[in-house]
KEMARVO-428519 format. One record per residue: chain; x, y, z of N, C-alpha, C, O, CB in turn; residue in three letters. Coordinates in steps of 0.2 Angstrom, whole numbers. Each point is the difference from the previous one (the first is absolute). Glycine has a CB too. Example, Ala and Ser with C-alpha at 12.3 -4.5 7.8 and 13.67 -1.06 7.14 Angstrom:
BEGIN
{r A,{66,-28,39},{-4,6,0},{4,6,0},{5,-1,3},{-14,-5,3},ALA}
{r A,{7,11,-10},{4,6,1},{-4,5,3},{3,6,1},{3,-9,-11},SER}
REM end
This chain:
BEGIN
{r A,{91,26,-4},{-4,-6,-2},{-3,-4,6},{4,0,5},{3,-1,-16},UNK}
{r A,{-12,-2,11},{-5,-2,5},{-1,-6,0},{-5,-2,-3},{2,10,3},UNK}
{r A,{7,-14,5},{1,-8,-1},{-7,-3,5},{-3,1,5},{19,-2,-7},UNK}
{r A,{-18,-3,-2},{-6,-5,5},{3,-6,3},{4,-4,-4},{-14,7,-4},UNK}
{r A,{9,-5,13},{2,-5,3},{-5,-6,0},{-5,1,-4},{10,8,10},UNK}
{r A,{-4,-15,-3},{-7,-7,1},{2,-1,7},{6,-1,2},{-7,-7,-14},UNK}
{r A,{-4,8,17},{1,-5,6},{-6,-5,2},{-5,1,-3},{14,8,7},UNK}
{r A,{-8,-12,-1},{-6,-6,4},{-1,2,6},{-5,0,3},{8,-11,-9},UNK}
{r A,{3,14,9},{0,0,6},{-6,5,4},{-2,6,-1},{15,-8,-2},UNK}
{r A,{-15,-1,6},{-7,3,3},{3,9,4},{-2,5,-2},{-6,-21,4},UNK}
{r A,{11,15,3},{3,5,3},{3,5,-3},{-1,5,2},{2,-13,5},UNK}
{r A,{2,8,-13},{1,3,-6},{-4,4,-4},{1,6,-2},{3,-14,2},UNK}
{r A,{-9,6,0},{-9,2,-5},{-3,3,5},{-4,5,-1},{1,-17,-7},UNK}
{r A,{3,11,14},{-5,2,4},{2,7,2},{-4,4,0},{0,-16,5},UNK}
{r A,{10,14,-4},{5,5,1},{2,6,-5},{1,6,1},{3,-16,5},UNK}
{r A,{-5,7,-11},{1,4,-8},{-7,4,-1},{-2,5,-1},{11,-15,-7},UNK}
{r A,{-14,4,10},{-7,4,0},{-2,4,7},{-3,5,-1},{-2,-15,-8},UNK}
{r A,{6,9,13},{-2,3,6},{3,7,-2},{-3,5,-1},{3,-16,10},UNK}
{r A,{7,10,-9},{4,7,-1},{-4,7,-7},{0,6,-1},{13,-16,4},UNK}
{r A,{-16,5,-6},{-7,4,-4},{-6,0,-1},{-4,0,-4},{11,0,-1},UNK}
{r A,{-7,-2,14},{-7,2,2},{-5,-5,-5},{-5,2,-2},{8,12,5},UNK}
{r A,{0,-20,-5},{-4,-6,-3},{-3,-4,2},{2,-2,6},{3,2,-10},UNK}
{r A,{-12,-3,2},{-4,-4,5},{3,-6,-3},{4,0,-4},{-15,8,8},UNK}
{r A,{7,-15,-2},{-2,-4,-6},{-6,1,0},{-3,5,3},{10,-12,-4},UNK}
{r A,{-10,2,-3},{-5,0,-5},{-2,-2,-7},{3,1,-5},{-2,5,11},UNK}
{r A,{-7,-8,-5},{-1,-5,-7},{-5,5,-5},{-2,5,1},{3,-18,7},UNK}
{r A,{-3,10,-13},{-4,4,-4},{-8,-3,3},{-1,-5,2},{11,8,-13},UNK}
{r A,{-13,2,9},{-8,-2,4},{-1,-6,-3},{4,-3,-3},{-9,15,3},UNK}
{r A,{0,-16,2},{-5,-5,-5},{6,-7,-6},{-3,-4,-4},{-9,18,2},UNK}
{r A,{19,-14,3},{2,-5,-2},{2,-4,6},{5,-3,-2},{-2,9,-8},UNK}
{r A,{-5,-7,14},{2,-6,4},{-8,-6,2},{-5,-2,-4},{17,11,9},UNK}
{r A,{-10,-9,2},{-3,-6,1},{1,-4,6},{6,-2,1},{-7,3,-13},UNK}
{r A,{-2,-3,16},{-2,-2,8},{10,-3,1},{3,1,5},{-21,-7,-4},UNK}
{r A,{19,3,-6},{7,-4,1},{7,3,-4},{6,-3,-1},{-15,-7,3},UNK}
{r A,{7,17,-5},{3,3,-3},{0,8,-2},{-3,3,-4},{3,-14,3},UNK}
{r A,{6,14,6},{-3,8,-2},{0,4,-6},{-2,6,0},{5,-7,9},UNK}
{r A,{1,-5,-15},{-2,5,-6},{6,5,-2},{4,0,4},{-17,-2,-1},UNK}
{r A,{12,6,-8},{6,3,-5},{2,5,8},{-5,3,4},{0,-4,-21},UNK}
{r A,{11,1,19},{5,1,6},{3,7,-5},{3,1,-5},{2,-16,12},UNK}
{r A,{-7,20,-3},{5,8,-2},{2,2,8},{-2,-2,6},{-6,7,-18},UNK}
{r A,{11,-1,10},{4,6,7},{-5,7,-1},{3,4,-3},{12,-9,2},UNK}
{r A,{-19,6,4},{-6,8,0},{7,4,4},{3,-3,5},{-21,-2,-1},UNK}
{r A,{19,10,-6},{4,6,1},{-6,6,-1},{-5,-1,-3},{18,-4,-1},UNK}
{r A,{-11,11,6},{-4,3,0},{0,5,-7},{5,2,-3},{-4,-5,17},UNK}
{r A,{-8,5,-14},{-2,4,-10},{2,-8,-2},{1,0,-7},{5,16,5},UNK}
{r A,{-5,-20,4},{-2,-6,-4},{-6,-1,-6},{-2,5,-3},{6,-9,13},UNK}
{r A,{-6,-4,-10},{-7,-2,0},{-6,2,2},{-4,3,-3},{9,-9,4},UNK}
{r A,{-2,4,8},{-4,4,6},{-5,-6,3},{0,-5,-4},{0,19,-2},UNK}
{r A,{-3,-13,10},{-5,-6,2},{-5,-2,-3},{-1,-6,0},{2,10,8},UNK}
{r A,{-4,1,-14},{-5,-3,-5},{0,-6,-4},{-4,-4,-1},{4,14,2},UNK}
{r A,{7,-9,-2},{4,-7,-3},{3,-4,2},{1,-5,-4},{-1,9,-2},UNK}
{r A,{2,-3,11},{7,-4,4},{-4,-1,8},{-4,4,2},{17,4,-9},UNK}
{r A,{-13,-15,10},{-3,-1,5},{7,0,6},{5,-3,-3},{-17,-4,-5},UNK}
{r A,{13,9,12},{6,-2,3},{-2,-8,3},{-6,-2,1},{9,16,2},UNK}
{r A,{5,-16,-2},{-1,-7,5},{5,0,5},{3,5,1},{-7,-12,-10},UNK}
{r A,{5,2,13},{5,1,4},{9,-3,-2},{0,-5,-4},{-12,4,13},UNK}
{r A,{17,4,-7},{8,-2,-2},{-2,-9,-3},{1,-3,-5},{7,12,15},UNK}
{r A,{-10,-11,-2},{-2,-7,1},{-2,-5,-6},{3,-6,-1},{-4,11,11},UNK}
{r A,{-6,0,-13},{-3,-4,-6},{2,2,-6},{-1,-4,-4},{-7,3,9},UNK}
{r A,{15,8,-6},{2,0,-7},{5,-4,0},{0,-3,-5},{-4,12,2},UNK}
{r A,{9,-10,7},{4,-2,0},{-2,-9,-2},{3,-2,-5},{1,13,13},UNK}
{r A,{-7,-14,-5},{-5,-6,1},{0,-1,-8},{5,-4,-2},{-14,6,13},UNK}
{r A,{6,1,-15},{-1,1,-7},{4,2,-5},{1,-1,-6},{-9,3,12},UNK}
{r A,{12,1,-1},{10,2,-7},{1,-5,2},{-2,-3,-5},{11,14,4},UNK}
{r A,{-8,-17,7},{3,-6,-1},{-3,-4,-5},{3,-1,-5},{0,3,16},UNK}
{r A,{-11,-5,-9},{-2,-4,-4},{-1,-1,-8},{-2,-4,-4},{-2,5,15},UNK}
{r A,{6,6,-11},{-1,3,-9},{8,-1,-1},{1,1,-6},{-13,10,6},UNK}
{r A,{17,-13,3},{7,0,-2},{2,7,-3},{2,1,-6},{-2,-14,4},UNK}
{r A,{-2,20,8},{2,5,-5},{7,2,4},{2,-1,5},{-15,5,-12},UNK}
{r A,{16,1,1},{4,4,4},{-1,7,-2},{-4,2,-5},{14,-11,7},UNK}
{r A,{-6,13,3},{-1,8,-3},{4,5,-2},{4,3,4},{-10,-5,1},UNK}
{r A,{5,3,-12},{5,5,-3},{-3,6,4},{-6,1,2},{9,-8,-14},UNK}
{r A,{2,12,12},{-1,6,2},{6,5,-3},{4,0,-5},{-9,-6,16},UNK}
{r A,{4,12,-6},{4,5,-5},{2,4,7},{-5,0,4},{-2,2,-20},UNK}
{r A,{14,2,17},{1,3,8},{-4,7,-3},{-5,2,2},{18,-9,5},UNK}
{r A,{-8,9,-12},{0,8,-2},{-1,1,-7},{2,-5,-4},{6,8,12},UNK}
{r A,{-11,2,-10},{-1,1,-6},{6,1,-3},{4,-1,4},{-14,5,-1},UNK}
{r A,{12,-3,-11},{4,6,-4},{3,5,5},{5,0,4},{-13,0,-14},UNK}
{r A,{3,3,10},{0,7,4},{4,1,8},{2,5,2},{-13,-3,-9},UNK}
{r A,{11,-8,10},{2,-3,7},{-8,3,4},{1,3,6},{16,-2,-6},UNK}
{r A,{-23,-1,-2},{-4,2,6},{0,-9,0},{1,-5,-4},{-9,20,3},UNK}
{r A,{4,-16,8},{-3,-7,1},{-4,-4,-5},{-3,4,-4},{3,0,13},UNK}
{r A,{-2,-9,-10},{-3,-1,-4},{-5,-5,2},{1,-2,6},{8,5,-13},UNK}
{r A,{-16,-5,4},{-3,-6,2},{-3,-4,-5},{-6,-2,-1},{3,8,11},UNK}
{r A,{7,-6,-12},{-2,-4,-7},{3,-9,2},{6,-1,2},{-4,14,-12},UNK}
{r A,{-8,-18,9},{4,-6,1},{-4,-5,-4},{-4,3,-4},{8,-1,15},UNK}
{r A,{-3,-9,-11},{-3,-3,-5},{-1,-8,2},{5,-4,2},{1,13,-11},UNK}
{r A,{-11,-10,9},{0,-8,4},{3,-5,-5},{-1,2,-6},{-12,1,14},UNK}
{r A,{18,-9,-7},{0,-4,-9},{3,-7,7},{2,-1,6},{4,13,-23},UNK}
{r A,{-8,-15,9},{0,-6,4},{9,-3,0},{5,2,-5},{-22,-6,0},UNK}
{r A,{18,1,11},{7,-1,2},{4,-4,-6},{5,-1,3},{-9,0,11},UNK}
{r A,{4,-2,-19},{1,-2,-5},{2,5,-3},{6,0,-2},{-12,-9,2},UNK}
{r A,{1,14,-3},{4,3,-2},{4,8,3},{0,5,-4},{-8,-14,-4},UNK}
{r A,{11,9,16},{3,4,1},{5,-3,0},{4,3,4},{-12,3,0},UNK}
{r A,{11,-12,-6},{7,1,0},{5,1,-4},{5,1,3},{-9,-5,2},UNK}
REM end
């Protein structure tokens, strides 16, 4: 069986997605000059660029803070391959 984890910790998130080749990234056209808009992780056979703009650690991070989110995630599947399944939810309710 396959447990999901929550963390905030930026060093944490950045590490889990790096290790799967994750960018960040927002979805196209929902933001705005003072806000980058709906925050995903682009892995690859994702989305892909069409839909997913990349930004920098700096600005998603900027944006999990301001939005009070944290991130659920998942290490391994069932099966024990890796997994990249995560879920943005607001810190209220990850406890």
């Amino acid at each position: 069986m396959s447990s999901a984890q929550t963390t905030t910790n930026h060093d944490t998130i950045r590490t889990w997605c790096e290790q799967r080749d994750g960018t960040p990234a927002t979805v196209r056209q929902t933001g705005s000059a003072q806000n980058p808009g709906v925050l995903r992780i682009d892995f690859p056979g994702g989305a892909g660029e069409d839909r997913l703009e990349h930004i920098s650690w700096e600005a998603w991070f900027k944006a999990f803070e301001d939005n009070k989110l944290a991130f659920l995630y998942q290490d391994k599947k069932a099966d024990g391959e890796t997994s990249t399944f995560f879920k943005l939810v607001n810190r209220d309710s990850s406890d």
